[in-house]
N, C-alpha and C positions, 0 to 999 in steps of 0.2 A: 736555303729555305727548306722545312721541312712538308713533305708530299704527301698526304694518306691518300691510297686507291681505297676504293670499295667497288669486286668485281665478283660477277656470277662467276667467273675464270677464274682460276687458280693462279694462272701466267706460268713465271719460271717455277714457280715451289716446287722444291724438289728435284729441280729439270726436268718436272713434270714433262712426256711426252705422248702423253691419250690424247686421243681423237679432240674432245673438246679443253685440254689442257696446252694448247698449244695454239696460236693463230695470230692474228694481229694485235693483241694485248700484248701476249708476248714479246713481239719482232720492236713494238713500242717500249716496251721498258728495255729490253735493251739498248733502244739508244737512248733513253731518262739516265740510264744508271752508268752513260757517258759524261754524263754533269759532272762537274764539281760540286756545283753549284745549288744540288738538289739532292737530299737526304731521305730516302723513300721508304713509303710503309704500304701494304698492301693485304687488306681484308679480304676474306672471301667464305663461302658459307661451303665446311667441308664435309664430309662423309664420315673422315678418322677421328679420333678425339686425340688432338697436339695443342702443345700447349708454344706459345709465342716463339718464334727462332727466328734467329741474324742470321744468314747463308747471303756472303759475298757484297756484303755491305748493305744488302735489303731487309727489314726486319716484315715477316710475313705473321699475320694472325690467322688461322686457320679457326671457324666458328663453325664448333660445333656442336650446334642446338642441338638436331634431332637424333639423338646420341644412341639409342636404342629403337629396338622395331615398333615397341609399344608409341613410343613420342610419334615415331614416321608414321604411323596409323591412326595416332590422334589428330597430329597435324593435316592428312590427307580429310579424314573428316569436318576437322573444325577449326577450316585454315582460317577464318581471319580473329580467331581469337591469339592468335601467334603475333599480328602486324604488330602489336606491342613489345609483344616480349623481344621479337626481334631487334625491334628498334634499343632495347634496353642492351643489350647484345655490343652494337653497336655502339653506343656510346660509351661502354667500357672501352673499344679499342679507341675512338678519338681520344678519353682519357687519359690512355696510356700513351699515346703517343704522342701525343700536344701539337697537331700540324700548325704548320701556317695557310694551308688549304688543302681542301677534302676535293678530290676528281671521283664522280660519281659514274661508271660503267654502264647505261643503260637507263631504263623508266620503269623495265618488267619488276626488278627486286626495291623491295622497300628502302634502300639504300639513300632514296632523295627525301624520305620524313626526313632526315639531318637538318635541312636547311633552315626548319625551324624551331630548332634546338640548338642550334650552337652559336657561338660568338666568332667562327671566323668563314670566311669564304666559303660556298661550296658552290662547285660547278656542274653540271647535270650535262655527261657526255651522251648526245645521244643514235642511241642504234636502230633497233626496233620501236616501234609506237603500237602500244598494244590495239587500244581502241579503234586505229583504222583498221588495223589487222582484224580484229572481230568480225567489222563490215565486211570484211570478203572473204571470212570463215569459212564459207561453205561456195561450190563451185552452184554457176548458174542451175536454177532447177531441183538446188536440195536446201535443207534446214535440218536440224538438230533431231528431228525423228526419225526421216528419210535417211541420215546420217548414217544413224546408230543401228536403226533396224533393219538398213538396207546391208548391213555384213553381215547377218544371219550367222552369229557365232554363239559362242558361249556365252551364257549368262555373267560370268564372272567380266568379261570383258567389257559385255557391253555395260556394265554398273560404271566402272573403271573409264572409260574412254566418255561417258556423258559425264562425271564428274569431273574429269579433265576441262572440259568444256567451260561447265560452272567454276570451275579455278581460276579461268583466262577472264572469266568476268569480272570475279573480284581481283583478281589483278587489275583491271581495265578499270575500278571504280576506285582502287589505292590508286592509280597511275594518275589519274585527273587530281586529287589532291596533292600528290607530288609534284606535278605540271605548272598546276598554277600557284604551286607556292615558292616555287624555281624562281632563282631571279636571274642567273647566270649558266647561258646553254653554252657546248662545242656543239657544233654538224658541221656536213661536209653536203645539204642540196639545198636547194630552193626548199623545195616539199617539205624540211623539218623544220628549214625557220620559220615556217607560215606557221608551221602544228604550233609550233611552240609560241608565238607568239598570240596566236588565239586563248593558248592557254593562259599565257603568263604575259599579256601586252607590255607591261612596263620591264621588262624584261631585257637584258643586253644577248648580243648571240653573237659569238665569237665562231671563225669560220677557219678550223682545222684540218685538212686532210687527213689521209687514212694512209697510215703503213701497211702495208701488203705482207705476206709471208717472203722466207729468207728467198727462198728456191726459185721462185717469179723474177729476183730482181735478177739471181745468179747464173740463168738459164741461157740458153741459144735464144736467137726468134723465129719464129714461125715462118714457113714457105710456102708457097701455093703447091697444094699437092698433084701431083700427076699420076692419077690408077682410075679404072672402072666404077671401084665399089667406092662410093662415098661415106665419109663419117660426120654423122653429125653429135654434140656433145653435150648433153646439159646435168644440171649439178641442182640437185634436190634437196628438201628433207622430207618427213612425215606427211605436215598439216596440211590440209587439201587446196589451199588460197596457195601455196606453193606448185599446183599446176600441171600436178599428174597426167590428168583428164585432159586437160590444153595441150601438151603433150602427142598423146596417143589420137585426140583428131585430128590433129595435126598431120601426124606420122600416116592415118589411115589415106586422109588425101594426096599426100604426096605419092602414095601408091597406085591412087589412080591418075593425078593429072601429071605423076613424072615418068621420065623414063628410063635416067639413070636406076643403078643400084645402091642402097643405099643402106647404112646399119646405124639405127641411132641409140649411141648409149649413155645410160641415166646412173649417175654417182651419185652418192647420197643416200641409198635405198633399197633395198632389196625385193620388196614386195610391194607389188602396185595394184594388187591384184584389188581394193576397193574401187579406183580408177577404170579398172578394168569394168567392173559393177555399172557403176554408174555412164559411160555409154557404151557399154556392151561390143567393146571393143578388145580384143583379146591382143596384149604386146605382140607375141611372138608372131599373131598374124600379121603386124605390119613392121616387123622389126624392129623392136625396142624390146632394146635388154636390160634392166637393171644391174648394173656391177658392184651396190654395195660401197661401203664405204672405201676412199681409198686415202693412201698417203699424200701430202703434197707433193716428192718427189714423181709418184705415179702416178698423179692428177696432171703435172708438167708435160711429164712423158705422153698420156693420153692426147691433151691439149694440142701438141705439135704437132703431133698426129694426124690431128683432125681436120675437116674441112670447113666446118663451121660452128660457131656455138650458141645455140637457142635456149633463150631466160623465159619461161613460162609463167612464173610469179605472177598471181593476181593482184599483190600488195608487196613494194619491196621500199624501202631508202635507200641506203647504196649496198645492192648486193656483192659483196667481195668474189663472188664468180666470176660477174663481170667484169670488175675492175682487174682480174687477177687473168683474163683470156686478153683484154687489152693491152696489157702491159704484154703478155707476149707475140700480141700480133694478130691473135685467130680472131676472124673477123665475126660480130654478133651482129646476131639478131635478136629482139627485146619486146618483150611487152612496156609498153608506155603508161607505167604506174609508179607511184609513191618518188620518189627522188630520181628515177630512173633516166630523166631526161637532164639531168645537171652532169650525167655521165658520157651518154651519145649523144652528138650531133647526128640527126638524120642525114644519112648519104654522103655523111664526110666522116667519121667514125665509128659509124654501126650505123643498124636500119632500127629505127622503131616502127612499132607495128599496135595496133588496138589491141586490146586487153580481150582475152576469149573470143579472138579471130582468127582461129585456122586457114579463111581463104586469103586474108592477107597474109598472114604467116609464110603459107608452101608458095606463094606467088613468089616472095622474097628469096625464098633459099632456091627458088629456080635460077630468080637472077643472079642471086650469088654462084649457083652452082655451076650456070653457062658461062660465064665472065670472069676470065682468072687475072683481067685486066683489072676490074674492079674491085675483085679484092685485093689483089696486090696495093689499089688506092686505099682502101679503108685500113689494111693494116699498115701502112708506112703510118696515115693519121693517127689511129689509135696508138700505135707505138709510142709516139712525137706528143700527143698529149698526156700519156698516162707517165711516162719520165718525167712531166713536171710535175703533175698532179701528185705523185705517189713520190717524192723524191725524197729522202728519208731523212736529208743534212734540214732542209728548209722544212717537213713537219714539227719535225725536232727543235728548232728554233722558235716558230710559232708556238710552240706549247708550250715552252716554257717563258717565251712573252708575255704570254696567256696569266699563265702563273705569277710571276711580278704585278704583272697590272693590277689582277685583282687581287694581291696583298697592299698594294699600293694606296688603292680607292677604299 
C-alpha cells in the first residue's frame, strides 16, 4: 500500500539531524520503512527549494512555498490568505504520488483541509491541540498586554512576538475546521479522543502509541542516586503555558521548606528571564539553570543523572519528556493537564500534582527526595509500563493495521 506523510518534520530527508529534524517521526518511519508491505511518501513544508527525491526507498517532497524573504514577509503578515494556496501545494503532492492513504502529523499545519478534498482515507495523527493550548497561553495573572509589555524590549520585538500570538489564533480557527471535518484520528490519551471527538463526534479514533527516540530505548536505567547535592531535571520550550514561572516557584520554595541541596536544570531554553519578570523571581537565586538546548544522547546522560524529573506544563497531551524519563526509570513528578494522566498512575508511576501548585509540587519532591525506597518503587513501574507502552515491534504493527483498515472501509 502506498503511504503519503504530511509533517511539519522533515523526519529522515536528508539524514536530516537538527534539533527539530530528528524525534519520534523519525524513530517511526524507520520502522514504516521496515514494511514490505508499505511504500512511503513524505511531505513537508521546507526552507530549501528541492525539487521531489527517492533516497532509500522513501520518495520525499520538500514544499517550498515561502521561497524568498519577500513571500516570508508576506506570508507573516497575511497568513491566512496563504491556507489556500497551501492547500493547493498539497494537493500536487497527493497527485503525484496517488496514496492509498494520507497520515496527517498534527492539527497546527493545514495539512487536515485534505480530508475534504480527496477521494481516499486520510487519518489526522494527533499531537498538539492548538485551542486548548490558547486557553492556558498565558500563566495565571497575565494576558496578551501584560505579556508583551511586561518585557519591556524593543519595539521591533514586541510587534513580532504579539503577532505570533494572533497566528496561534488563526491557526486555532483553521484547526476547528480541520477538527471537525476529521473523520479518522490516531492518539495515544483519553484527553485527545474526547477533544477530538467533540469536534468530530461521528468520528472513529484509533489508539496508537508513540515511538520514543533511538537512545531511550538503547540506554542503561536509572539508579537511585547517592550524593548531597540533589538534581532535579525539566525539559521546556519558549511559550509560557510550558511552565517557566511554575518552575522557579516552585524552585523558590523548595529553598525555603527544604533542606537538602539542590540544582534544577531546565533543557529547552536558554533564557527565562520573562519568567523571571513575571514573579520576580530571579533563577540563579533559587537554582535553576537554563542549559539550552541539548542532544538526546546528553538529555540520556543528564536524565540518569538526575534525581528526579518535574513536567511544569500548563497544557500538555503526551509530552515525549515524560514518556522518555519513564522509559529510563527517573521518577516524575507532573502537572495533571491535557493527556498527562493516560501516562502516570499516581503513586505507582509517577506523582501528579495540580496545575500551578508549587506547594503540592515541593511537598512531592520532598517525599521523593527523603525515600529512595519509593523511588526505587515508581521507577521499576514506570520502567515496566513504558516497555509496553513504547515498544516499537507492537506500535509498528498497530499502524500499519491502522492503515489496512481504513483502505479496507
Amino acid at each position: 500500500m502506498r503511504v503519503l506523510w504530511f509533517s511539519l518534520s522533515p523526519s529522515l530527508y536528508k539524514n536530516n539531524s537538527s534539533y527539530n529534524g530528528v524525534g519520534w517521526v523519525a524513530s517511526l518511519q524507520k520502522l514504516v520503512m521496515k514494511s514490505d508491505d508499505i511504500e512511503l511518501g513524505v511531505a513537508f513544508i521546507a526552507n530549501e527549494k528541492s525539487d521531489k527525491i527517492v533516497q532509500n526507498g522513501v520518495t520525499y517532497y520538500p514544499m517550498n512555498i515561502y521561497n524568498n524573504f519577500f513571500k516570508k514577509l508576506d506570508h507573516f503578515i497575511f497568513f491566512e490568505k496563504y491556507f489556500q494556496k497551501e492547500l493547493q501545494y498539497f494537493l500536487k503532492v497527493v497527485e503525484d504520488f496517488k496514496p492509498d492513504v494520507i497520515h496527517v502529523f498534527g492539527s497546527e499545519g493545514g495539512f487536515g483541509l485534505l480530508s475534504s478534498k480527496v477521494n481516499v482515507p486520510v487519518v489526522l495523527h494527533i499531537q498538539g491541540i492548538i485551542n486548548p493550548y490558547l486557553n492556558a497561553w498565558f500563566p495565571a495573572g497575565m494576558n496578551k498586554y501584560s505579556y508583551i509589555w511586561g518585557q519591556k524590549t524593543k519595539l521591533r520585538k514586541l510587534i513580532i512576538d504579539y503577532r505570533i500570538y494572533q497566528l496561534n489564533k488563526l491557526l486555532g480557527k483553521r484547526e476547528s475546521v480541520i477538527l471537525a471535518g476529521c473523520k479518522n484520528y490516531l492518539g495515544r490519551t483519553e484527553w485527545d479522543r474526547r477533544v477530538s471527538q467533540l469536534y468530530s463526534p461521528d468520528s472513529t479514533y484509533y489508539h496508537v502509541e508513540e515511538v520514543l527516540r533511538d537512545s531511550f530505548y538503547n540506554s542503561e536505567k536509572w539508579r537511585v542516586q547517592s550524593r548531597k547535592k540533589k538534581i532535579i531535571i525539566s525539559t521546556i520550550s519558549t511559550p509560557l503555558y510550558k511552565g517557566a514561572d511554575f518552575i522557579l516557584k516552585t524552585a523558590a520554595l523548595l529553598k525555603q521548606f527544604g533542606e537538602e541541596e539542590f540544582e534544577w536544570r531546565v533543557f529547552g531554553v536558554h533564557d527565562i528571564r520573562l519568567a523571571e519578570k513575571i514573579t520576580g523571581i530571579k533563577a540563579s537565586d533559587v537554582s535553576v539553570i537554563p542549559y539550552g538546548v541539548a542532544s538526546e544522547e546528553q538529555l540520556v546522560t543528564e536524565l540518569l543523572n538526575a534525581d528526579l524529573y518535574f513536567h511544569s506544563s500548563y497544557i500538555d497531551n503526551s509530552p515525549n519528556s515524560v514518556c522518555e524519563a519513564q522509559l529510563l526509570g527517573l521518577p516524575v513528578i507532573a502537572a495533571n493537564v491535557g493527556g498527562v494522566s493516560s501516562l502516570i498512575t499516581d503513586r505507582e508511576t509517577g506523582f501528579l500534582i495540580p496545575s500551578n501548585d508549587p506547594y503540592t509540587g515541593v511537598s512531592k519532591i520532598l517525599e521523593l527526595l527523603k525515600s529512595p525506597e519509593l523511588c526505587a518503587y515508581i521507577s521499576s513501574n514506570a520502567i515496566r509500563q513504558s516497555e509496553t507502552r513504547h515498544d516499537r515491534d507492537a506500535v509498528a504493527k498497530t499502524l500499519c493495521d491502522v492503515y489496512s483498515s481504513l483502505i479496507s472501509d
